[in-house]
Each structure stands twice: as structure tokens, then as C-alpha cells.
C-alpha positions in Angstrom: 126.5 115.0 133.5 126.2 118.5 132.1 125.5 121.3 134.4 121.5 122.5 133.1 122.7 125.6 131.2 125.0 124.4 129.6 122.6 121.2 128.1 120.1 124.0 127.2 122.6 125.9 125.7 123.6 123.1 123.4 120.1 122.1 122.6 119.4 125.9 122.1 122.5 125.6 119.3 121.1 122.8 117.6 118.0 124.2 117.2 119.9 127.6 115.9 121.6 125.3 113.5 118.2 123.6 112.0 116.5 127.2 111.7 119.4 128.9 109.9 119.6 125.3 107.4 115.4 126.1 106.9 115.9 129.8 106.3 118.8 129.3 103.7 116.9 126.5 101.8 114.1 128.9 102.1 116.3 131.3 100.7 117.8 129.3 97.9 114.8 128.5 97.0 113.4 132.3 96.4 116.9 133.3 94.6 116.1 130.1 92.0 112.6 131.1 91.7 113.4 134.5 90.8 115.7 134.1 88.5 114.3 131.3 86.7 111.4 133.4 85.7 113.4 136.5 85.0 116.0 134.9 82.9 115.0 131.0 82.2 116.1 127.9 83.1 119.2 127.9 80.6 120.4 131.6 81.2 120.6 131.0 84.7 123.7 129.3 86.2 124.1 127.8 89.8 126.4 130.4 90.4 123.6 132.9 89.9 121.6 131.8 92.4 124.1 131.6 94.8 125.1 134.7 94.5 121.4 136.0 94.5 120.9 134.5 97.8 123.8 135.3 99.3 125.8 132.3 99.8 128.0 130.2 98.2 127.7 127.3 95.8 129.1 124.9 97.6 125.8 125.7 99.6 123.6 125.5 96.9 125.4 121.8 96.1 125.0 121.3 99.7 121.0 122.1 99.8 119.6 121.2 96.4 122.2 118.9 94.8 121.8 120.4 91.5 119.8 122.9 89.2 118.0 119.9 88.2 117.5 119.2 92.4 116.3 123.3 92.5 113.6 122.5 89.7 112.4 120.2 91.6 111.8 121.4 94.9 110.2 124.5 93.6 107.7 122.0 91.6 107.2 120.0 94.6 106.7 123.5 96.7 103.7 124.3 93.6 102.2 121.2 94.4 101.4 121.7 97.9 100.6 125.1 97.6 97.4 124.1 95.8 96.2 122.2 98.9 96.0 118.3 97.4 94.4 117.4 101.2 91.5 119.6 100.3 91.1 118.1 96.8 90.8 114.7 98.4 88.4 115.3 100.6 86.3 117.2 98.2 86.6 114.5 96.3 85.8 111.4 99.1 82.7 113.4 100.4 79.6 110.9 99.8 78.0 114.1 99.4 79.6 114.6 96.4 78.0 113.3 93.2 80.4 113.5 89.4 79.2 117.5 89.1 80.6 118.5 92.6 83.9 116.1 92.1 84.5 118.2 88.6 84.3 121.1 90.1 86.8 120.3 92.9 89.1 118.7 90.4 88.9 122.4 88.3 89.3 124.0 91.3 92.7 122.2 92.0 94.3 123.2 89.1 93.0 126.5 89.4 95.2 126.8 92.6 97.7 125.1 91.1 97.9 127.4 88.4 97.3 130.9 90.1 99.9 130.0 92.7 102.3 127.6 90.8 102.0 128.1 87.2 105.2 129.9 86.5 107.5 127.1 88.1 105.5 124.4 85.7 106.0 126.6 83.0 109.9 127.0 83.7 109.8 122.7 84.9 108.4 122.0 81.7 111.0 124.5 79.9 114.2 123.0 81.9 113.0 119.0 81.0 113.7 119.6 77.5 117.1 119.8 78.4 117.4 118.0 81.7 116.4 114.2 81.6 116.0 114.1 85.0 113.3 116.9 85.0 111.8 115.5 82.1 111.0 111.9 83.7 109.7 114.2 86.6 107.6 116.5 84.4 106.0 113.2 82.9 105.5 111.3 86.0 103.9 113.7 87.3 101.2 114.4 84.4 101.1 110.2 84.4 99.7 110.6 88.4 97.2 113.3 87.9 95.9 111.2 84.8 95.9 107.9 86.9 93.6 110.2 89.5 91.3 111.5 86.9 91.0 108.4 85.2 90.0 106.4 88.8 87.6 109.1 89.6 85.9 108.7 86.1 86.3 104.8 86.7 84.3 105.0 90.1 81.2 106.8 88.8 78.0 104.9 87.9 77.6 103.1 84.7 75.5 106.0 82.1 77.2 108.6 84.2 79.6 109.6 81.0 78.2 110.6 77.8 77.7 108.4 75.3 81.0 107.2 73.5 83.1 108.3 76.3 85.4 106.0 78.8 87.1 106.9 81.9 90.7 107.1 79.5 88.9 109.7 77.2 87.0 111.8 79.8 91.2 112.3 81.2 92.1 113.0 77.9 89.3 115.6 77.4 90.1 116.9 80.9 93.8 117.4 80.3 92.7 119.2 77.3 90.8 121.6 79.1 92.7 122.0 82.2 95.8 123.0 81.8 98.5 125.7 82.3 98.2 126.7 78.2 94.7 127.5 78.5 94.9 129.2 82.0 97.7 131.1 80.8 95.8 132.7 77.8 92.3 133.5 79.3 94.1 134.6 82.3 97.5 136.7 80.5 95.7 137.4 77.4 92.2 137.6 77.6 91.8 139.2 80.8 90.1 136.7 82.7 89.7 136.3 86.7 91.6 132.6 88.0 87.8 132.6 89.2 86.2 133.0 86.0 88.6 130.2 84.8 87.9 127.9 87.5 83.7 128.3 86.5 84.2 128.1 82.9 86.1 124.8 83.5 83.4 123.1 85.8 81.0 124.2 83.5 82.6 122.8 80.4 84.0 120.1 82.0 80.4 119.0 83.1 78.8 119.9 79.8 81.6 117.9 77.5 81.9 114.6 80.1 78.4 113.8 81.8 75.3 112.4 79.8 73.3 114.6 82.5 75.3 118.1 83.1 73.8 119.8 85.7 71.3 122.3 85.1 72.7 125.9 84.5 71.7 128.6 87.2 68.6 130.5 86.7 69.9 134.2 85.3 69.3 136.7 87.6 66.1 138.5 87.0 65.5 142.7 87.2 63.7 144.2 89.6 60.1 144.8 88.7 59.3 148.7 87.6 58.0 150.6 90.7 55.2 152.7 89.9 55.6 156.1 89.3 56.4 158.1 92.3 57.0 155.5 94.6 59.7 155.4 96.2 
């Protein structure tokens, strides 16, 4: 039996080894982030990122597998940093009629967006050249669809507006909603992610329900005071 130090020693080493494995992922990870928006996804070589973070390739290999494998944690990284947990409860609360679940579903990609957007736009970039990507890239449009398209399919009948099914309310959705338009109102036309996210609830509820809610009293100014009051 080992003496006590020793044992804690060894476990102390193992845990040393999974720490340093987490902090170079972590920093393989950065390095390919970084470079894939400063240069692209075909300008920038495995090699590049390596030497970026400050290890070898064989490391990178070791880590990621591939570019390809890079691509795809940094997409899967984007994914949970726009909380999906909170989506689905926002959208499973009884509370929550068709208006509220909108909203929540706008809100998502808002997140997504503000904290994710340029790894989808460099994903989406790197699939037209990598197959592997690109299966990724569609399967994961295909899931968000599927969600959409359930939600639609759980609401009341008359819920939708006229002429419109649960497949066309995700196709008016996914026109709305997505990284092109956030990209210009937010890089272009100098709006706020917040402003986004309202404009999309709003439009979203005005273009799919039969019944949008109704919009929020203006504010209204301050009546005059009379003169010399103060």
C-alpha cells in the first residue's frame, strides 16, 4: 500500500495533468478563433494555430483531430454560450402563451448571435469547402427548424394567421432570424443586439399570429406646469 503522501501526490499529478489538457484545449481553441476571423478559414493552416498557441501540431492533431474538428468545437462552444437551458424553459413555462414563446425564441438567437455570430459566419464559410462542416452546418439549421416547427405545431388551432402552417411560420422565422440580418442592422445600420432582439418579437408576432399582441402604449409627456410653478 502507498505511504499517504505519496497516493496524494499521484492523485495531485493526475489532476495537474487534466488541468494543463483543459487549459491547452482552451487555448487551442482561442488561437483558432482568432485567426479564423482575422484571416479565414482557408488562409489559416493548422500550423498557424499551433504556433499561435504555443504548442505543436502534433498537439493540435492530438486535441481537435482536424481544422474541420476546430470548426466544430468553436460552433459547439457558440451554442452553449447562448444558454439553450434558458430557451427551454422559457419556452415550457405554462405561463407562456405563442407571443411570450416568440419572444424567447428571438431572444436565443439574439445571444447566439451577439456572442457566437462570427464562428457561424466563419462555420458557414469553412463548409463550402469542408464536407464534413457542411453536413454539420445543415444539420444543425435542420434541428432549430424541427424546434420551430414543433413549437408552431403545439399552439392552438387559429393561433397562426390565416394561410400559414407550422412549416411556413419556420420558414418565415428563418427569414427573419438570422445571422445576415443581425449582421446588417447591427454592423451596418447601427443598431443595439437589443433593438434587434425587439424588432424581431415584434415582427415575428405581427407576420405569424392571427392575434399579435397589442403594441405598448407610447409614452405620454408630462403635462405643462403652470407658470411659475415649480
Amino acid at each position: 500500500m502507498l505511504p499517504m503522501d505519496q497516493g496524494g501526490r499521484r492523485r495531485y499529478d493526475a489532476l495537474n495533468r487534466t488541468a494543463q489538457a483543459v487549459q491547452t484545449r482552451a487555448a487551442i481553441a482561442r488561437a483558432a478563433h482568432r485567426l479564423f476571423v482575422e484571416r479565414g478559414w482557408a488562409a489559416t493552416t493548422v500550423r498557424d494555430v499551433a504556433r499561435q498557441a504555443g504548442v505543436s501540431v502534433p498537439t493540435v492533431y492530438s486535441a481537435y483531430g482536424n481544422k474541420a474538428g476546430l470548426a466544430r468545437a468553436l460552433a459547439d462552444a457558440a451554442d452553449l454560450s447562448a444558454d439553450l437551458p434558458r430557451q427551454l424553459r422559457e419556452l415550457q413555462d405554462p405561463a407562456a402563451g405563442p407571443a411570450r414563446q416568440l419572444a424567447a425564441m428571438a431572444a436565443f438567437d439574439r445571444r447566439l448571435y451577439e456572442r457566437g455570430g462570427e464562428v457561424i459566419v466563419l462555420v458557414r464559410e469553412a463548409a463550402r469547402e469542408e464536407p464534413q462542416l457542411a453536413t454539420a452546418y445543415r444539420d444543425g439549421r435542420r434541428r432549430a427548424d424541427h424546434t420551430r416547427r414543433e413549437v408552431f405545431a403545439s399552439w392552438p388551432a387559429g393561433t397562426l394567421r390565416q394561410g400559414v402552417d407550422a412549416h411556413t411560420a419556420a420558414d418565415i422565422y428563418a427569414a427573419l432570424c438570422n445571422i445576415d440580418v443581425y449582421l446588417v442592422l447591427t454592423t451596418e445600420r447601427g443598431w443595439s443586439p437589443g433593438r434587434v432582439e425587439q424588432w424581431w418579437s415584434r415582427a415575428l408576432a405581427r407576420e405569424l399570429l392571427s392575434r399579435p399582441p397589442a403594441a405598448p402604449e407610447p409614452p405620454q409627456p408630462a403635462p405643462a406646469r403652470p407658470p411659475g410653478e415649480r
